[in-house]
ZADO-587446 format. One record per atom (N, C-alpha, C): atom name; chain; x, y, z; residue number from 1; residue in one letter. Coordinates in steps of 0.02 Angstrom, whole numbers. Layout:
<nodes>
CA:A:X:Y:Z:NUM:a
...
</nodes>
This chain:
<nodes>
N:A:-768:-789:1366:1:x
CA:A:-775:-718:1348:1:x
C:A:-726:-702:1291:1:x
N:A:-750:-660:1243:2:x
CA:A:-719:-659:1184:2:x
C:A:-669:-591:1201:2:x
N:A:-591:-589:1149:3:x
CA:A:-552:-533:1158:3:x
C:A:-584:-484:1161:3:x
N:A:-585:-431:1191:4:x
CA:A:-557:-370:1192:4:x
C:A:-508:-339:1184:4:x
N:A:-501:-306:1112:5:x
CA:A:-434:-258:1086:5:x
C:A:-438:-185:1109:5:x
N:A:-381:-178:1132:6:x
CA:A:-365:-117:1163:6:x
C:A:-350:-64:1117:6:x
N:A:-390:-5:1090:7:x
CA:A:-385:39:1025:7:x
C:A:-373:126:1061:7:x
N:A:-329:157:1039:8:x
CA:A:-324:212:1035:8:x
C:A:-338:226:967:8:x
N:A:-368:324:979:9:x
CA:A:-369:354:931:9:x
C:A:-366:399:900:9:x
N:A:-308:411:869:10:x
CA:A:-240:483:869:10:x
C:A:-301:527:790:10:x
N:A:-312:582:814:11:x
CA:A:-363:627:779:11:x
C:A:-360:670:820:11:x
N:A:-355:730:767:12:x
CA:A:-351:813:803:12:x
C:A:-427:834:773:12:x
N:A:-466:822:742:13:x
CA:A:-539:841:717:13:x
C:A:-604:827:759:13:x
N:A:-617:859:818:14:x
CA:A:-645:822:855:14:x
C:A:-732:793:830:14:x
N:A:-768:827:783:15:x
CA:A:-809:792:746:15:x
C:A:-808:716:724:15:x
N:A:-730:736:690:16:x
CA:A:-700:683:661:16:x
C:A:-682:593:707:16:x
N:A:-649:638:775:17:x
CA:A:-639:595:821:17:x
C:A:-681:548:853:17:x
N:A:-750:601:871:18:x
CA:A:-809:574:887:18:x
C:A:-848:515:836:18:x
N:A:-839:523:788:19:x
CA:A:-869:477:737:19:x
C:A:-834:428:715:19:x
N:A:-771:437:745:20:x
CA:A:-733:367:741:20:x
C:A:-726:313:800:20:x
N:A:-749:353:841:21:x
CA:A:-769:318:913:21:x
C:A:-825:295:908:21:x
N:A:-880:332:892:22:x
CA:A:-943:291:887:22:x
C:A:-942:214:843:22:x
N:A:-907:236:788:23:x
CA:A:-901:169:732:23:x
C:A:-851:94:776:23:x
N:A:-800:108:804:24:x
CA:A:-779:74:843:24:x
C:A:-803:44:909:24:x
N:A:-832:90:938:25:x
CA:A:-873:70:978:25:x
C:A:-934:22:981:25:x
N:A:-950:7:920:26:x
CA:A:-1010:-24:876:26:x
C:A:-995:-97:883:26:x
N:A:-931:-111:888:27:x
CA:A:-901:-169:885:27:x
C:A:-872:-189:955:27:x
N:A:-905:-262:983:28:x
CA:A:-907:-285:1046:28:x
C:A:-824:-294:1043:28:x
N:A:-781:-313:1000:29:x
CA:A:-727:-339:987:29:x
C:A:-675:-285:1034:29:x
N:A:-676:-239:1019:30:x
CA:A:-654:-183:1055:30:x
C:A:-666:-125:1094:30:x
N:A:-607:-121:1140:31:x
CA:A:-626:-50:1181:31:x
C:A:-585:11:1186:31:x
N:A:-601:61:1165:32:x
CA:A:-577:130:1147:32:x
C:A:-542:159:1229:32:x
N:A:-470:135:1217:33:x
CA:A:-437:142:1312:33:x
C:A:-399:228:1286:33:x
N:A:-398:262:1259:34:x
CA:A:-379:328:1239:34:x
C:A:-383:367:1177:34:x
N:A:-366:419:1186:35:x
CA:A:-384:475:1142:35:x
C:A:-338:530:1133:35:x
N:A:-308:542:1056:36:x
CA:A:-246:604:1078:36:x
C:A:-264:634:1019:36:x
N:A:-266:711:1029:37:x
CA:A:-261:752:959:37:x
C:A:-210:789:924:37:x
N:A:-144:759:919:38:x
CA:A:-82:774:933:38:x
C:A:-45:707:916:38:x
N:A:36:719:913:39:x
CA:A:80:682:917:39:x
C:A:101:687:968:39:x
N:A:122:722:1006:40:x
CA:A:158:721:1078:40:x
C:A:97:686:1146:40:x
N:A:49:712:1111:41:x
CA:A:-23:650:1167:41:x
C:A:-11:582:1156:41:x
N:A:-6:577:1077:42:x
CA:A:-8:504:1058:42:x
C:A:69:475:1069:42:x
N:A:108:517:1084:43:x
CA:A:176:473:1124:43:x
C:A:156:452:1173:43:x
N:A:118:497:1230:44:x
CA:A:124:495:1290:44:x
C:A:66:429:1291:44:x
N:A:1:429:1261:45:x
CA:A:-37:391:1284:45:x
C:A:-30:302:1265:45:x
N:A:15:308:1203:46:x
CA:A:34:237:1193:46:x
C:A:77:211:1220:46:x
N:A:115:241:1255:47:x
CA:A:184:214:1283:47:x
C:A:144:196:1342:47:x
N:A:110:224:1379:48:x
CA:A:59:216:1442:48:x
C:A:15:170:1450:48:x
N:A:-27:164:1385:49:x
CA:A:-108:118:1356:49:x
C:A:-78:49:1340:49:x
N:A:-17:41:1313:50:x
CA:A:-21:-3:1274:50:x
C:A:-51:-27:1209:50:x
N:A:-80:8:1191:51:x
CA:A:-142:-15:1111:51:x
C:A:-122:-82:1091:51:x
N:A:-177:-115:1049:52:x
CA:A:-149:-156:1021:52:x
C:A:-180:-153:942:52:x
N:A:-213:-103:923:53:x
CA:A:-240:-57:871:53:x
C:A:-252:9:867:53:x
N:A:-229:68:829:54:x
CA:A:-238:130:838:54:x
C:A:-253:133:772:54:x
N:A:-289:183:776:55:x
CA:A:-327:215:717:55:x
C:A:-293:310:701:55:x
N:A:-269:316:645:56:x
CA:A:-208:375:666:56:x
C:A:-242:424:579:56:x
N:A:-255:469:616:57:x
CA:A:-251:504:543:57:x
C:A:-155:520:526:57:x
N:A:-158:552:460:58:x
CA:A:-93:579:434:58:x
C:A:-54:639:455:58:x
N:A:-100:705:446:59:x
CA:A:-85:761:456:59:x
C:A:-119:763:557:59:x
N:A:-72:775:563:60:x
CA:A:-87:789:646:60:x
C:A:-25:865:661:60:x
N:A:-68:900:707:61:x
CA:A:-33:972:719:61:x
C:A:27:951:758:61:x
N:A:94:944:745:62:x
CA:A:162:946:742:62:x
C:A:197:902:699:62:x
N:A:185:890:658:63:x
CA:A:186:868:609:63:x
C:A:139:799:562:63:x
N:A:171:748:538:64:x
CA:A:131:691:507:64:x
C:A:129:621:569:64:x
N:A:117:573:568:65:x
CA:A:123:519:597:65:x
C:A:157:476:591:65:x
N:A:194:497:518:66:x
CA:A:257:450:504:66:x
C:A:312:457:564:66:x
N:A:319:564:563:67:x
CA:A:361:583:596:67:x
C:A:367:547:689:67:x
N:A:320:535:686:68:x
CA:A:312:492:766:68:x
C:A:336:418:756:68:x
N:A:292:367:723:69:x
CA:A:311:315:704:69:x
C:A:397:302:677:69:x
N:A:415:347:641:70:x
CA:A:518:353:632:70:x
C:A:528:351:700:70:x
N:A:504:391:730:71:x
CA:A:537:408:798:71:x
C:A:540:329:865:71:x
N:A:499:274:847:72:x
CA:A:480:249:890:72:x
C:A:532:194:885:72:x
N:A:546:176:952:73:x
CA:A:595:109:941:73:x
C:A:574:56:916:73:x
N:A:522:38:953:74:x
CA:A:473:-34:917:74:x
C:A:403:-2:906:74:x
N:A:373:-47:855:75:x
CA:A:302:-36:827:75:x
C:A:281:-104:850:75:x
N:A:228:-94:914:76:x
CA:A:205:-175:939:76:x
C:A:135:-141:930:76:x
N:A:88:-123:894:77:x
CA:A:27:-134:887:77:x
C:A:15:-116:812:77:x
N:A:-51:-137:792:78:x
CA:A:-58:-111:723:78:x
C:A:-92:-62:711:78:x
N:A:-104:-31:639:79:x
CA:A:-132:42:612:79:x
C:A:-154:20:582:79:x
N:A:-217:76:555:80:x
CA:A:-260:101:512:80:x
C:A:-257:168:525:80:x
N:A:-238:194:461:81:x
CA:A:-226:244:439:81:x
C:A:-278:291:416:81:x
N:A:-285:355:425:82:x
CA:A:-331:381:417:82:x
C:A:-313:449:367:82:x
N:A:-362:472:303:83:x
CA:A:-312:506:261:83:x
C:A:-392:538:215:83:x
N:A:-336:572:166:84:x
CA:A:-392:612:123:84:x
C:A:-365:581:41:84:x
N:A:-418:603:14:85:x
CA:A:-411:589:-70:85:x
C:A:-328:607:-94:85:x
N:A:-331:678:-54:86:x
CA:A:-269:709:-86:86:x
C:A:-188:686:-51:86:x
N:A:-206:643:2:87:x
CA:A:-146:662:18:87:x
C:A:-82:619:-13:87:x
N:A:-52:624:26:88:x
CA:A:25:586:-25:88:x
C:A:37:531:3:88:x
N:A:18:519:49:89:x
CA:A:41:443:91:89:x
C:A:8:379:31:89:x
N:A:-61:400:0:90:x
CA:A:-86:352:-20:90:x
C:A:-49:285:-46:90:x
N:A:-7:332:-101:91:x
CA:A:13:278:-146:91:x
C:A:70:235:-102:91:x
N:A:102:267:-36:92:x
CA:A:150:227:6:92:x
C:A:130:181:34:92:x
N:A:49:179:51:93:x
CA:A:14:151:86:93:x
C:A:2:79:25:93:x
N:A:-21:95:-12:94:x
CA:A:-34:32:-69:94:x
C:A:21:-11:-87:94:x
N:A:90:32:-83:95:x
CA:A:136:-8:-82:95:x
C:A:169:-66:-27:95:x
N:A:138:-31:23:96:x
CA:A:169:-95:83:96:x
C:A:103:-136:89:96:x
N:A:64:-121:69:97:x
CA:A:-15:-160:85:97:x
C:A:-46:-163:149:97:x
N:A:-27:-86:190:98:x
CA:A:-67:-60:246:98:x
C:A:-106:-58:238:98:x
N:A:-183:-55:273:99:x
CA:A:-268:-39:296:99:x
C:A:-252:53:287:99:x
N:A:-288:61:267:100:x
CA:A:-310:153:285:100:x
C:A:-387:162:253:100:x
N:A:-416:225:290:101:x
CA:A:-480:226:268:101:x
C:A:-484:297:246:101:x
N:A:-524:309:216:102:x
CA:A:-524:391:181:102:x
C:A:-589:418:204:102:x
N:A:-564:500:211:103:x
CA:A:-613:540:238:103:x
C:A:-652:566:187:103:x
N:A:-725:570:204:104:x
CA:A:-743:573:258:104:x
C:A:-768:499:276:104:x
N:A:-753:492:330:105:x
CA:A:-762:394:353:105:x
C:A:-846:354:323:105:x
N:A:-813:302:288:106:x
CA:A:-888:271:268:106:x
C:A:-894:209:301:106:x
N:A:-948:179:330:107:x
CA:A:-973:155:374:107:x
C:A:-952:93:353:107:x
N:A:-965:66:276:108:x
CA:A:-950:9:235:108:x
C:A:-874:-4:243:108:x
N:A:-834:48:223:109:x
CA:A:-763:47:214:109:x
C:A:-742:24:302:109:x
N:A:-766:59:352:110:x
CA:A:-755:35:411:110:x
C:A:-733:-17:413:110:x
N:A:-808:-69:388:111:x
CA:A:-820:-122:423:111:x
C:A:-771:-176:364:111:x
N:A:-754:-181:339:112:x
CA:A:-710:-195:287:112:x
C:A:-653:-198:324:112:x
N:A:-623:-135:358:113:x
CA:A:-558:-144:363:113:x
C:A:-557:-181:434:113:x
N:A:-606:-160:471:114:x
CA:A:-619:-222:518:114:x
C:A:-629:-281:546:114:x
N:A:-652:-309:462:115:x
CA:A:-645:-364:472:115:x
C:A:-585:-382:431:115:x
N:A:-526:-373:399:116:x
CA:A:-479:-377:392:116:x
C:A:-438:-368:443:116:x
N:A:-433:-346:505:117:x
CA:A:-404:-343:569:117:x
C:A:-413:-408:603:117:x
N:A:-461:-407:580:118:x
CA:A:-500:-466:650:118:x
C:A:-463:-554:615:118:x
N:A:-475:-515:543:119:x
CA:A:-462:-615:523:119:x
C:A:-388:-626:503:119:x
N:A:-363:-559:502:120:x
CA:A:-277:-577:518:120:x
C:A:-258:-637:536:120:x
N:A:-192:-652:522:121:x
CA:A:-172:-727:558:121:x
C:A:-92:-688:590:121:x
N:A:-76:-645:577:122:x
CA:A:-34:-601:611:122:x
C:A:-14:-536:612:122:x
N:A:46:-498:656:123:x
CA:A:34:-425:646:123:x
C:A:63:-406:592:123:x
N:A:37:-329:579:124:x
CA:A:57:-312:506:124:x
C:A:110:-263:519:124:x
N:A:153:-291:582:125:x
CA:A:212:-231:597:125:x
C:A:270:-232:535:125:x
N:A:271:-301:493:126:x
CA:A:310:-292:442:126:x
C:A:319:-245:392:126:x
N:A:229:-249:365:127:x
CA:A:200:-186:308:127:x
C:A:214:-119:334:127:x
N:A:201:-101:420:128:x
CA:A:224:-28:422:128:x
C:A:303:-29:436:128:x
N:A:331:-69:440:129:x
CA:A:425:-52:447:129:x
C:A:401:-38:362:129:x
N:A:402:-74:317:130:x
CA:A:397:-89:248:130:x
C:A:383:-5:214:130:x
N:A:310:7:247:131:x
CA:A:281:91:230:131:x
C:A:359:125:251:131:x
N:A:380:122:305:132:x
CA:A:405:186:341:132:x
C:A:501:195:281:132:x
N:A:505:135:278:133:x
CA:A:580:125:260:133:x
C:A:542:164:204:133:x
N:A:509:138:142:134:x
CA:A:485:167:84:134:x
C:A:482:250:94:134:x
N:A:471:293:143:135:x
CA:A:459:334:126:135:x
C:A:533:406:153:135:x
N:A:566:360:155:136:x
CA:A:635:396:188:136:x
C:A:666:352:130:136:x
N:A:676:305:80:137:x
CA:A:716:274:28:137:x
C:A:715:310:-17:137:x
N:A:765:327:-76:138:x
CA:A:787:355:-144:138:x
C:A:737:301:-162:138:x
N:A:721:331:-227:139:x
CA:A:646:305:-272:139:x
C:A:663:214:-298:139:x
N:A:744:216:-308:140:x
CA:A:753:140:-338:140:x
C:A:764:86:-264:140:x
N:A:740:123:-212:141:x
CA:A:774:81:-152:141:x
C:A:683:32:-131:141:x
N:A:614:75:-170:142:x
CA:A:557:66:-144:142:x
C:A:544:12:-163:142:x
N:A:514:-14:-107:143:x
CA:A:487:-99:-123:143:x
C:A:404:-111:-104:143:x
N:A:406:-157:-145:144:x
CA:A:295:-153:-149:144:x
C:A:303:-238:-135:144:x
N:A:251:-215:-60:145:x
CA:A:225:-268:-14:145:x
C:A:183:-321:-71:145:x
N:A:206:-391:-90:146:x
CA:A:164:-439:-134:146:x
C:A:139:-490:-88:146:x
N:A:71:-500:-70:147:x
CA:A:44:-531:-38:147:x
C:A:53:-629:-58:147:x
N:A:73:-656:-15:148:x
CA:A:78:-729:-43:148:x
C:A:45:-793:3:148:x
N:A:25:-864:17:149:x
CA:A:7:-869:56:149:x
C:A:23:-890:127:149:x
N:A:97:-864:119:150:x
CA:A:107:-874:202:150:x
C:A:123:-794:225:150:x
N:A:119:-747:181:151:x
CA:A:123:-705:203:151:x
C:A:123:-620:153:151:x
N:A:193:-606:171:152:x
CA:A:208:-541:126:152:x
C:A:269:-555:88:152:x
N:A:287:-540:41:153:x
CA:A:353:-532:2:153:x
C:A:369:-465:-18:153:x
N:A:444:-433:-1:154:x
CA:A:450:-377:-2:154:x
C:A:507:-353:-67:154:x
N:A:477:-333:-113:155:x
CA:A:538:-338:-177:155:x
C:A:535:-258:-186:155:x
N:A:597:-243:-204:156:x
CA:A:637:-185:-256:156:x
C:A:594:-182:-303:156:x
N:A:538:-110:-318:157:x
CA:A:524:-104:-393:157:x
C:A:561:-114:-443:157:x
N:A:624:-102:-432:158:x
CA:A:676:-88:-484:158:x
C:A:665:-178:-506:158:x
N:A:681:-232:-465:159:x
CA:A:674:-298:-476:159:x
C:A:620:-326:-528:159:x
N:A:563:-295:-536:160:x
CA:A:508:-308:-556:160:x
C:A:536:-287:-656:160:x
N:A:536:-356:-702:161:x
CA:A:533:-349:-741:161:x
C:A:457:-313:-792:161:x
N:A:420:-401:-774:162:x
CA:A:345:-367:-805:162:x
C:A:290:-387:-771:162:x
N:A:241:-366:-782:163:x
CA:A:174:-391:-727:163:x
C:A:120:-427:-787:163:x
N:A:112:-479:-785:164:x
CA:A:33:-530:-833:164:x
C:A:-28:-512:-771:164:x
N:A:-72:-520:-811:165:x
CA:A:-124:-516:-799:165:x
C:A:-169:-586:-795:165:x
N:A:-199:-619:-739:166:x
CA:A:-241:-676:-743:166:x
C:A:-305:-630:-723:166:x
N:A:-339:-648:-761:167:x
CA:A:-412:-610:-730:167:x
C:A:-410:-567:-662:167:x
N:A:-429:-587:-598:168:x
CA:A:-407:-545:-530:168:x
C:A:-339:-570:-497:168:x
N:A:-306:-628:-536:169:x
CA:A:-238:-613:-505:169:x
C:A:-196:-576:-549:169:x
N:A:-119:-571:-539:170:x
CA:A:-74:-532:-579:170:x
C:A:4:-577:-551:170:x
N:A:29:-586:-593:171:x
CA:A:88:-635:-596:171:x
C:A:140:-572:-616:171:x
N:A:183:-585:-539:172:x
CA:A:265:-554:-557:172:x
C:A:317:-582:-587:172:x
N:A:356:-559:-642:173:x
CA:A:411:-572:-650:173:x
C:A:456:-545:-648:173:x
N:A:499:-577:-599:174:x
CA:A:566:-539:-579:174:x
C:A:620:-555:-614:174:x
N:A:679:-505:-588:175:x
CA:A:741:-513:-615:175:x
C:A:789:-590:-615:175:x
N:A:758:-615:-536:176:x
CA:A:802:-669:-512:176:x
C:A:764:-747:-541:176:x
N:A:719:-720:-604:177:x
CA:A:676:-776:-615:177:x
C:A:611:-810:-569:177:x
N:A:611:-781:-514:178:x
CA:A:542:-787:-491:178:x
C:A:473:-756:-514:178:x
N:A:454:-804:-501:179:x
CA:A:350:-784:-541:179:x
C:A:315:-796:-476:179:x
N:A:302:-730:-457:180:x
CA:A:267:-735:-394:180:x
C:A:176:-703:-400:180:x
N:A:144:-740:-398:181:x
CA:A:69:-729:-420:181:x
C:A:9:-703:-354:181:x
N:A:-9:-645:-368:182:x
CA:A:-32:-607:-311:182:x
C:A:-103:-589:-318:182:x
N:A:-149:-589:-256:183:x
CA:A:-226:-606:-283:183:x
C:A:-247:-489:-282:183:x
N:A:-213:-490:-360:184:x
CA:A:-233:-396:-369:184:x
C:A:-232:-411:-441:184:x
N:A:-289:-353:-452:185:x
CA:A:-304:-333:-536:185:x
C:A:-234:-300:-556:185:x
N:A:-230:-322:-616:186:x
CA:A:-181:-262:-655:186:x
C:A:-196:-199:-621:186:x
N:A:-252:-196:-654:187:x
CA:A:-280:-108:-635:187:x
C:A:-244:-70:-574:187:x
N:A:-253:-136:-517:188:x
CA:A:-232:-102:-458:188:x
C:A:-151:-103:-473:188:x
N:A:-122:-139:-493:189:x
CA:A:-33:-145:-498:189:x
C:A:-46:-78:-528:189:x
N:A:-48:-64:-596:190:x
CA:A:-40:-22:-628:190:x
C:A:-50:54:-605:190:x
N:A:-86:54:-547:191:x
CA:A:-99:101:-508:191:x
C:A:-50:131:-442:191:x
N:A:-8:55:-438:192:x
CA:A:29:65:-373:192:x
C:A:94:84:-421:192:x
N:A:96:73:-482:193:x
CA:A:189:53:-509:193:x
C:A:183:117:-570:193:x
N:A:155:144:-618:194:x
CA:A:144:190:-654:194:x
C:A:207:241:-631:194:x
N:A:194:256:-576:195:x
CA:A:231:314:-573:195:x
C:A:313:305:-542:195:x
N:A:323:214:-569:196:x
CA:A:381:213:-533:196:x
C:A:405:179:-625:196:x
N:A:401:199:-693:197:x
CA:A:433:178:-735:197:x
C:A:388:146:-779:197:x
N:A:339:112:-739:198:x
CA:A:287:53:-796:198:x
C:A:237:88:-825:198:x
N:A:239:46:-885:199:x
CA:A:177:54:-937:199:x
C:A:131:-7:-949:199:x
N:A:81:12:-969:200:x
CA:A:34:-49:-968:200:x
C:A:19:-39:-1052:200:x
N:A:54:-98:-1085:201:x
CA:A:66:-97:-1156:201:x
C:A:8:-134:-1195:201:x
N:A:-20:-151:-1157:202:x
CA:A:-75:-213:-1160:202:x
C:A:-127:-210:-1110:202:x
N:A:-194:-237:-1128:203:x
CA:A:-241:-249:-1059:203:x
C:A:-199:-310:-1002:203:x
N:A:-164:-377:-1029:204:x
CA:A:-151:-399:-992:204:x
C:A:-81:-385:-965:204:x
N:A:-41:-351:-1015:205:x
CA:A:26:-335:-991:205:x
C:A:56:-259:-957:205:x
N:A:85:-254:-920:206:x
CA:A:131:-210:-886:206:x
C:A:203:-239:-889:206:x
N:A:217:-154:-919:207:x
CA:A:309:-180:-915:207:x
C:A:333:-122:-901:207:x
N:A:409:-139:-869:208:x
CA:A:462:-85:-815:208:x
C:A:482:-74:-879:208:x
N:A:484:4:-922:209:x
CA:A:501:29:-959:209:x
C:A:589:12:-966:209:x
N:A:615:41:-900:210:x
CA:A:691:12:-883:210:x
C:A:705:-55:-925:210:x
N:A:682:-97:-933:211:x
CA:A:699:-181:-953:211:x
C:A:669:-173:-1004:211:x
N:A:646:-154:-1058:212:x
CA:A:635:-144:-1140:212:x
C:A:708:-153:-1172:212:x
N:A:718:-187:-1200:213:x
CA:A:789:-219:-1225:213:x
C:A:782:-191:-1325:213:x
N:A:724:-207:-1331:214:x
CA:A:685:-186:-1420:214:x
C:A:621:-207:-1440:214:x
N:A:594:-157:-1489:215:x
CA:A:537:-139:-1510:215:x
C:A:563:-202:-1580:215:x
N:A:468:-239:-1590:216:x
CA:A:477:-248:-1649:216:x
C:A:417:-232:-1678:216:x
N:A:421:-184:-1735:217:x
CA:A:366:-172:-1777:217:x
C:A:317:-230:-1800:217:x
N:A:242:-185:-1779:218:x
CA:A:209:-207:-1826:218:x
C:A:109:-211:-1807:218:x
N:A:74:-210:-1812:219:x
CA:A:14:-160:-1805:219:x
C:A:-15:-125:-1746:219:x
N:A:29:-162:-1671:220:x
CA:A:27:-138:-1625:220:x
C:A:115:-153:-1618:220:x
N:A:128:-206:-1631:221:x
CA:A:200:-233:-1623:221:x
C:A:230:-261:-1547:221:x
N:A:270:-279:-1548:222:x
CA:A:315:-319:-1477:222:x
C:A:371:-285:-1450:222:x
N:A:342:-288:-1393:223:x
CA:A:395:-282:-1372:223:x
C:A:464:-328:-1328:223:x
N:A:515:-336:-1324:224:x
CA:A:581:-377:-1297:224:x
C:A:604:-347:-1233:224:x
N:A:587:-390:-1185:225:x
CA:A:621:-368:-1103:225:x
C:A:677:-415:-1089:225:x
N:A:739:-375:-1043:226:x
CA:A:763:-406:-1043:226:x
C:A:790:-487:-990:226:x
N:A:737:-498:-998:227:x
CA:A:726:-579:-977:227:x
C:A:714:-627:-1028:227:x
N:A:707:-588:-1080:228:x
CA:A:721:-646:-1153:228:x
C:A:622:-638:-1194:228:x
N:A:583:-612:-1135:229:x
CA:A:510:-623:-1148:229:x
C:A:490:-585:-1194:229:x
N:A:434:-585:-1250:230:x
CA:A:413:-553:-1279:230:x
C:A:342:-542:-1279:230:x
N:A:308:-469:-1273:231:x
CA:A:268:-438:-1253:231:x
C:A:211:-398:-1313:231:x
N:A:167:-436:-1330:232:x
CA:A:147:-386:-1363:232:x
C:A:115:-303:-1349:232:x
N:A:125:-265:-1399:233:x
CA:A:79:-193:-1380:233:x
C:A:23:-188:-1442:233:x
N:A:-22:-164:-1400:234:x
CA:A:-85:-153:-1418:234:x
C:A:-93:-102:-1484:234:x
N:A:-145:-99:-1512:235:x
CA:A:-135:-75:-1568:235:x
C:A:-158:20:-1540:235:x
N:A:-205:10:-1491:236:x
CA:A:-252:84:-1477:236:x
C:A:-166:96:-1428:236:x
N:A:-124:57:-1408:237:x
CA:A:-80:93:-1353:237:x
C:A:6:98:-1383:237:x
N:A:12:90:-1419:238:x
CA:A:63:92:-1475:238:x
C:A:82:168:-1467:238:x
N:A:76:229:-1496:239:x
CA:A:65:286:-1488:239:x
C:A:126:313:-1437:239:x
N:A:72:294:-1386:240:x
CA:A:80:330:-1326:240:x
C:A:147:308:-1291:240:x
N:A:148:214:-1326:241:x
CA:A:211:168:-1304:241:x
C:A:275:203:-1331:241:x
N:A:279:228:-1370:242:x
CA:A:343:243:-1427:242:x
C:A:359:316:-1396:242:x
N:A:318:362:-1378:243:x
CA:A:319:426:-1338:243:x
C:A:356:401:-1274:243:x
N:A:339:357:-1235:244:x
CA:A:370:337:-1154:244:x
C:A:429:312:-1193:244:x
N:A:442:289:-1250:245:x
CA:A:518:265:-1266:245:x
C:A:559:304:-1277:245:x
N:A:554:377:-1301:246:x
CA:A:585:416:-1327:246:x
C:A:599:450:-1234:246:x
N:A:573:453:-1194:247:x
CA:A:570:489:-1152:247:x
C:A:629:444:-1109:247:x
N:A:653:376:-1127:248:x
CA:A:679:308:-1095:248:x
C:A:753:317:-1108:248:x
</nodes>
C-alpha cells in the first residue's frame, strides 16, 4: 500500500478552502486530516494532526503565516504557500526556492507543485528556516537559496559578484571564487536580484552594481568587477547602465 501524506489546510476563504480540498483530494497520495481558518486553529490543529504537508495561504485574520511559523520551535512538515499577484512574500519566496501557488488556484500549477513534493529526495525545512531568517534580516544579511545537486546552497546577495548566462542554466560568481552553476534562466535571477543592486548589462550578463570597480568606453563598452573580470555592456543598455552608475 502506497504512502499516505497527512495534509492540513490553513485558509480563511471558505470557497477558497473548498477548492483546495477538492484538488488535493484528487490525489490518492494524500489525506486532508484538518482544516483551520485562522492562525490560532492552525496552532492548535498542527501541534495535534501532526501534518506532514500544509498548504497555508499568507494573509490569514490575526495576522500573516510567517507570524506563526517565527513563532514555532521546530518546522517538521513542509509548505506550499498560498498567495496573490500582489503580495510581498513573493519575491522572499523565490529567494529561498519555496513551492507557492497563486490565486486564484490553477489546476496545472497544482499539479506541478505536486509533483515536486512527491519527487523530493528530502524536506524543504531548510528553504523555509532560509524564507523566514530572510524576512526578519537587514537587506545585506539576505541570502538566495542556489539549487545544486546534492542539494541547496545558501549565499549572502551581497557575496554574489556577477551572474553568466548558459542558455537555461546561470553560473554564480562569488566573492570567495566559487562558480556555482544553477539549472535558472537569467531572466529568472534577474527577477529574484534586481531589486537587491543588479543590473543586467547584457542578455547574458548580470552584475552586483556594488562590485563595478570601472567603466571602459566604447560602443556599448566594459565593464571591470571587482574580481579582476571584464564584462561587456550592450549597446541598446549602455544608457540606462551609466544612469544606475551615477545613482552608485
Amino acid at each position: 500500500m502506497s504512502k499516505k501524506y497527512r495534509v492540513i489546510l490553513i485558509e480563511d476563504e471558505s470557497k477558497a478552502r473548498e477548492q483546495l480540498k477538492t484538488l488535493v483530494t484528487g490525489y490518492s497520495e494524500f489525506e486532508v486530516v484538518g482544516e483551520a481558518g485562522s492562525l490560532a486553529e492552525a496552532d492548535q490543529i498542527c501541534q495535534s494532526l501532526k501534518p506532514e504537508l500544509v498548504f497555508c495561504d499568507v494573509m490569514l485574520p490575526g495576522g500573516t503565516i510567517f507570524d506563526w511559523l517565527l513563532n514555532l520551535k521546530k518546522i517538521d512538515f513542509d509548505l506550499i504557500f498560498i498567495t496573490s499577484f500582489q503580495d510581498f512574500a513573493i519575491q522572499a519566496f523565490r529567494l529561498a526556492a519555496v513551492d507557492y501557488l497563486l490565486k486564484p488556484l490553477d489546476p496545472a500549477d497544482f499539479q506541478a507543485a505536486i509533483g515536486r513534493f512527491l519527487e523530493k529526495k528530502e524536506s524543504q525545512v531548510a528553504q523555509i528556516q532560509s524564507l523566514l531568517q530572510n524576512l526578519k534580516a537587514p537587506k545585506e544579511k539576505v541570502k538566495i537559496a542556489l539549487p545544486t545537486l546534492h542539494g541547496y546552497l545558501f549565499v549572502e546577495i551581497k557575496e554574489v559578484i556577477r551572474c553568466e548566462s548558459d542558455n537555461t542554466y546561470t553560473t554564480f560568481f562569488l566573492k570567495d571564487k566559487r562558480k556555482i552553476l544553477v539549472s535558472r534562466t537569467l531572466k529568472e535571477v534577474e527577477s529574484m536580484l534586481e531589486s537587491y543592486g543588479f543590473f543586467r548589462v547584457h542578455n547574458s550578463h548580470l552584475i552586483n552594481m556594488e562590485e563595478v570597480t570601472e567603466y571602459l568606453k566604447g560602443e556599448g563598452g566594459q565593464v571591470k568587477l571587482s574580481d579582476g573580470s571584464t564584462v561587456d555592456v550592450s549597446r541598446r543598455r549602455k544608457e540606462e547602465f551609466l544612469e544606475k552608475v551615477k545613482s552608485f
